[in-house]
N, CA, C and O of each residue as an XYZ file, in Angstrom:
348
protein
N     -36.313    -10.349     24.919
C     -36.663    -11.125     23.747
C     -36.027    -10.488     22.525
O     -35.450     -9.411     22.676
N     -36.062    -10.846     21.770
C     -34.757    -10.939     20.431
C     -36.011    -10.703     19.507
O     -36.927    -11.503     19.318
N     -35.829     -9.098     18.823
C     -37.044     -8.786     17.543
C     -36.265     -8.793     16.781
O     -36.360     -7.730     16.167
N     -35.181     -9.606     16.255
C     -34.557     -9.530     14.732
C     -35.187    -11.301     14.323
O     -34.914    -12.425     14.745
N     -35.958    -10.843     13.480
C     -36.580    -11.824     12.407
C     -35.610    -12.121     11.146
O     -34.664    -11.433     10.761
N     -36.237    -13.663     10.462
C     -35.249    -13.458      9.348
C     -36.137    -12.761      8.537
O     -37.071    -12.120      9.018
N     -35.886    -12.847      7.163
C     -36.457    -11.920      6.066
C     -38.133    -12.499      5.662
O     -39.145    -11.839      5.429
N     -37.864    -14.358      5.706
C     -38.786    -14.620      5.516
C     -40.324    -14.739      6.703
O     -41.530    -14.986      6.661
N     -39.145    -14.339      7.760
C     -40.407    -14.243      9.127
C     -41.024    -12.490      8.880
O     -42.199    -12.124      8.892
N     -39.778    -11.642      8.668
C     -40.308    -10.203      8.108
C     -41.255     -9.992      7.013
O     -41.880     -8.940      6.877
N     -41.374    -11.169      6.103
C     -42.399    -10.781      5.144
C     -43.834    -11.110      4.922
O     -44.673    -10.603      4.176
N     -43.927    -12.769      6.353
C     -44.796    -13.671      6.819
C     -45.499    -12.577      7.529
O     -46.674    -12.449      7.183
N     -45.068    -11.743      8.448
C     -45.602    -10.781      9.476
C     -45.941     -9.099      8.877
O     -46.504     -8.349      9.675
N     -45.528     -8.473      7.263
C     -45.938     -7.700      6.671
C     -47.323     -8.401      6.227
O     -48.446     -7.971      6.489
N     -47.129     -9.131      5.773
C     -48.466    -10.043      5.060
C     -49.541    -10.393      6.523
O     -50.644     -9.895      6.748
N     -49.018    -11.090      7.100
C     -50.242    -10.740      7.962
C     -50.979     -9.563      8.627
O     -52.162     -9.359      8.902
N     -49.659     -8.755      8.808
C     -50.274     -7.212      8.842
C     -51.534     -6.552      7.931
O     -52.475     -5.841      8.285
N     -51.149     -7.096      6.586
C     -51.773     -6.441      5.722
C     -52.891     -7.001      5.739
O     -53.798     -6.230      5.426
N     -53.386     -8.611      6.109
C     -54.747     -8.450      6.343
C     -55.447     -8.622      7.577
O     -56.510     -9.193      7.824
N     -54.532     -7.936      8.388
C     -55.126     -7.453      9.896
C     -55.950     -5.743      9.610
O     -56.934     -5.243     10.155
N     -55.012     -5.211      8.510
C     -55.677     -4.061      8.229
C     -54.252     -2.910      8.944
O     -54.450     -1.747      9.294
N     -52.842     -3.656      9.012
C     -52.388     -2.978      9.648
C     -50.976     -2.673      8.409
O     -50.850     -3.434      7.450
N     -50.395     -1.953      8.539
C     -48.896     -2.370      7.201
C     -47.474     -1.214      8.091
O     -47.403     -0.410      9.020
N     -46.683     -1.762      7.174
C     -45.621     -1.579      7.882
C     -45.219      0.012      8.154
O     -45.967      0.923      7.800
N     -43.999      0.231      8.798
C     -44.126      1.692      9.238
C     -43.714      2.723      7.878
O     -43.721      3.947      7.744
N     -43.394      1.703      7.054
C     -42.476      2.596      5.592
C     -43.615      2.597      4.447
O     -43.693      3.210      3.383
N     -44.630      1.493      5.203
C     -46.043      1.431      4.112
C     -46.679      2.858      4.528
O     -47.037      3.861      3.911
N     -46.649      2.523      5.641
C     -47.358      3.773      6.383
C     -47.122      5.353      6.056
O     -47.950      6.258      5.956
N     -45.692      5.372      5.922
C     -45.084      6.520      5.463
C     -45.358      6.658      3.984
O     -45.596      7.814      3.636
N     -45.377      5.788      3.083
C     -45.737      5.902      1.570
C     -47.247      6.137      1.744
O     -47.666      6.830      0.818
N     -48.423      5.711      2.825
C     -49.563      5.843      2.143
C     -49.809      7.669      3.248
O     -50.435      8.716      3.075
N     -49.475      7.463      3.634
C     -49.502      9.288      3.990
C     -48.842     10.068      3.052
O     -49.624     10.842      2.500
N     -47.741     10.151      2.678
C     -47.518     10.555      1.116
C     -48.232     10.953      0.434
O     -48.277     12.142      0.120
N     -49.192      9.836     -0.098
C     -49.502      9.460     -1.054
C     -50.646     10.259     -0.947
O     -50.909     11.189     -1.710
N     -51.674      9.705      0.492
C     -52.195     11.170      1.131
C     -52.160     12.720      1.146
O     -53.009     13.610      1.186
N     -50.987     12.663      1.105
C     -50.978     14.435      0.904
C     -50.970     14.870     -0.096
O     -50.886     16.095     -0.176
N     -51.071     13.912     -1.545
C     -50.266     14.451     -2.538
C     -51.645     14.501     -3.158
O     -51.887     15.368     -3.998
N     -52.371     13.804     -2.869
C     -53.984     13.606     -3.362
C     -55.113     14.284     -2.661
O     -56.163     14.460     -3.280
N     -54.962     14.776     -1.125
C     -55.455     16.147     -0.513
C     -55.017     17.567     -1.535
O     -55.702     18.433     -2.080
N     -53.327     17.263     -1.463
C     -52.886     18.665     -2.560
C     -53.751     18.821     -4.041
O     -54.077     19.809     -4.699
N     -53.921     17.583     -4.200
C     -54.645     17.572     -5.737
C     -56.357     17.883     -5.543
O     -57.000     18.440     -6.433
N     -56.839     17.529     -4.526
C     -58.253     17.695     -4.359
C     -58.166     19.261     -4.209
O     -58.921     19.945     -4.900
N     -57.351     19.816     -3.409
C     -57.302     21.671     -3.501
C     -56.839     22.069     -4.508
O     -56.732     23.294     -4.447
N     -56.488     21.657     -5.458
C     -55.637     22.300     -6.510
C     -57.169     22.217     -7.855
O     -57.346     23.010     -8.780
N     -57.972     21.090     -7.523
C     -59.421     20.872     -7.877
C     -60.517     21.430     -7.517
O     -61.362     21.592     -8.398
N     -60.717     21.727     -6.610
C     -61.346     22.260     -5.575
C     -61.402     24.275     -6.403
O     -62.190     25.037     -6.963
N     -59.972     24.216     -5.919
C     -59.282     25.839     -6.170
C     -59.770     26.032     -7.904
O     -59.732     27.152     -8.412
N     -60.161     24.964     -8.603
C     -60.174     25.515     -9.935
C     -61.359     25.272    -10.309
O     -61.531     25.600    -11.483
N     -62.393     24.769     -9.739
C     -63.320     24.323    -10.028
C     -64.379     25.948     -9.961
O     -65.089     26.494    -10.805
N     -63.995     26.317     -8.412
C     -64.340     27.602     -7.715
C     -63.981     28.770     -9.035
O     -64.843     29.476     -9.559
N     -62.814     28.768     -9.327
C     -62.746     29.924    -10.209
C     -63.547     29.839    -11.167
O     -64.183     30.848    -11.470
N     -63.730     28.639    -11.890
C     -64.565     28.611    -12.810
C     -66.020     28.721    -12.593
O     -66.705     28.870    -13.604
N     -66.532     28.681    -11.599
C     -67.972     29.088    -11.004
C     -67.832     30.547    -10.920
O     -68.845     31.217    -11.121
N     -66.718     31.139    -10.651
C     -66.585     32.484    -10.243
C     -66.845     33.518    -11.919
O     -67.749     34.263    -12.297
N     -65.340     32.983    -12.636
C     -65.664     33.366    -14.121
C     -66.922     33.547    -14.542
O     -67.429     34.655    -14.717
N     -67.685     32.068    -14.792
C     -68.833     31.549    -15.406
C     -70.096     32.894    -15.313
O     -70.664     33.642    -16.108
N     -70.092     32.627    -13.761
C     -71.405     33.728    -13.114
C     -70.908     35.005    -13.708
O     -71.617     35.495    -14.587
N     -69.621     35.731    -13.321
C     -69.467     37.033    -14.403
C     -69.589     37.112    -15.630
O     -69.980     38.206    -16.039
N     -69.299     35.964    -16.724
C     -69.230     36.266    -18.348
C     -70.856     36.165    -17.912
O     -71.421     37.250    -18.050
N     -71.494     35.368    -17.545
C     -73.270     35.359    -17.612
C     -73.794     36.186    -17.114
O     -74.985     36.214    -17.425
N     -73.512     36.901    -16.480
C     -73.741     38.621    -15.761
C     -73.660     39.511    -16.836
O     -74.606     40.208    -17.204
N     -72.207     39.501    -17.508
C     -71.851     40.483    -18.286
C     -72.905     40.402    -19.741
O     -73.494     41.376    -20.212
N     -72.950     39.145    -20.223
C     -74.004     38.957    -21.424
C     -75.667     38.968    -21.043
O     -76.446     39.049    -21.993
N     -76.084     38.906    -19.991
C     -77.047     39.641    -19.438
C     -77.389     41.011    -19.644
O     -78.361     41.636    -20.069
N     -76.096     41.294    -19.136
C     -76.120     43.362    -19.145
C     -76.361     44.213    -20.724
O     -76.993     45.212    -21.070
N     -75.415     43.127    -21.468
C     -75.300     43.620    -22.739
C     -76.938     43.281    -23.388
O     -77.650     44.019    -24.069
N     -77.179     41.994    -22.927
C     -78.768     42.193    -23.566
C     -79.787     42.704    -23.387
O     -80.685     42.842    -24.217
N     -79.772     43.230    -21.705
C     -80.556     44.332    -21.251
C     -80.299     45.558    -22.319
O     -81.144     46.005    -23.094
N     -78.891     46.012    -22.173
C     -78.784     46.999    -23.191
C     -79.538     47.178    -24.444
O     -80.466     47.849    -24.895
N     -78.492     46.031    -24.883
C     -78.712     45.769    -26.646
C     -80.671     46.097    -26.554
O     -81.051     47.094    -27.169
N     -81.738     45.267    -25.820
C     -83.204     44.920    -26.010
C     -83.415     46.936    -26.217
O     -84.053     47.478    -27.119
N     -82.630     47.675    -25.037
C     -83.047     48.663    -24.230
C     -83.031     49.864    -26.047
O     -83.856     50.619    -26.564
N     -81.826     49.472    -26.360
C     -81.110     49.955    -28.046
C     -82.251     49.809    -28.883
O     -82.538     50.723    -29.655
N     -82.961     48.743    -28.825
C     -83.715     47.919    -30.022
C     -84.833     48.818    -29.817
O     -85.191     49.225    -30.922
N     -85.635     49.370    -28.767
C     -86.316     49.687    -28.099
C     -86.615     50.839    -28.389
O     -87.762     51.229    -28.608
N     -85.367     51.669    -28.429
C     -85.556     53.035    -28.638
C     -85.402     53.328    -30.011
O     -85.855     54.344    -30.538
N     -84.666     52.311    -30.684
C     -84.847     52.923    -32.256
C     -86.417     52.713    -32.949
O     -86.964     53.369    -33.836
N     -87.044     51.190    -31.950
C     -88.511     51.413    -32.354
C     -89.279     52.304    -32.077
O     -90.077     52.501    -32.993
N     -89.449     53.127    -30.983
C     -89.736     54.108    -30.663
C     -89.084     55.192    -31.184
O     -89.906     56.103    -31.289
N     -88.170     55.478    -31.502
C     -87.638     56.406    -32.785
C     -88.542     56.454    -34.164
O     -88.938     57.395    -34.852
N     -88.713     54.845    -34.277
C     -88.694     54.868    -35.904
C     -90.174     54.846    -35.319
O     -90.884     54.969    -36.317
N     -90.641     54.792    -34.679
C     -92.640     55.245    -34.799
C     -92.808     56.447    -35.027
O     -93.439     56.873    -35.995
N     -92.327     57.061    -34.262
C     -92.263     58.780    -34.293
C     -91.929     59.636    -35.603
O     -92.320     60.770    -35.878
N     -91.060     58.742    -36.368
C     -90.624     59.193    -37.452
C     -91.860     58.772    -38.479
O     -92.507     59.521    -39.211
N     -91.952     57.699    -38.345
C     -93.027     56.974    -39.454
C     -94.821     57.899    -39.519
O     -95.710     57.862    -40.370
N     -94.683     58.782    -37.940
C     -96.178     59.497    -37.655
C     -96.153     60.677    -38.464
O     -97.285     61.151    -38.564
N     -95.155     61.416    -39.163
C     -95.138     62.677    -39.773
C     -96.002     62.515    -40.902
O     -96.207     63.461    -41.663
């Protein structure tokens, strides 16, 4: 049997493809493409989203520490300045 179609039987049979749910082999190749390029972008999202959870939790660690400090500072000069104030 003879699979050379004319153009307009080639475009009758993309179109019905397309709502069989099926598309052609060069569609196919563009939507895998298109696929990878939007997997690449979900990791490239993914990958930055993570760092910024990573950052976040350290600067909020680190300003934690400093206010433990800083309270720990405040603390002892009140207790300084009682001691001083008892003479």
């Amino acid at each position: 049997m003879n699979n050379t179609f004319s153009k307009s039987r080639q475009q009758a049979e993309i179109a019905f493809g397309k709502t069989q749910g099926r598309t052609a082999p060069q569609d196919q190749a563009r939507a895998s493409s298109r696929d990878r390029a939007f997997d690449e972008l979900d990791s490239i999202k993914a990958a930055r989203e993570a760092k910024t959870l990573r950052l976040r939790t350290a600067r909020l660690a680190m300003e934690i520490g400093a206010r433990e400090i800083g309270a720990k500072e405040i603390g002892a000069r009140e207790i300084g300045d009682g001691l001083q104030h008892r003479d």
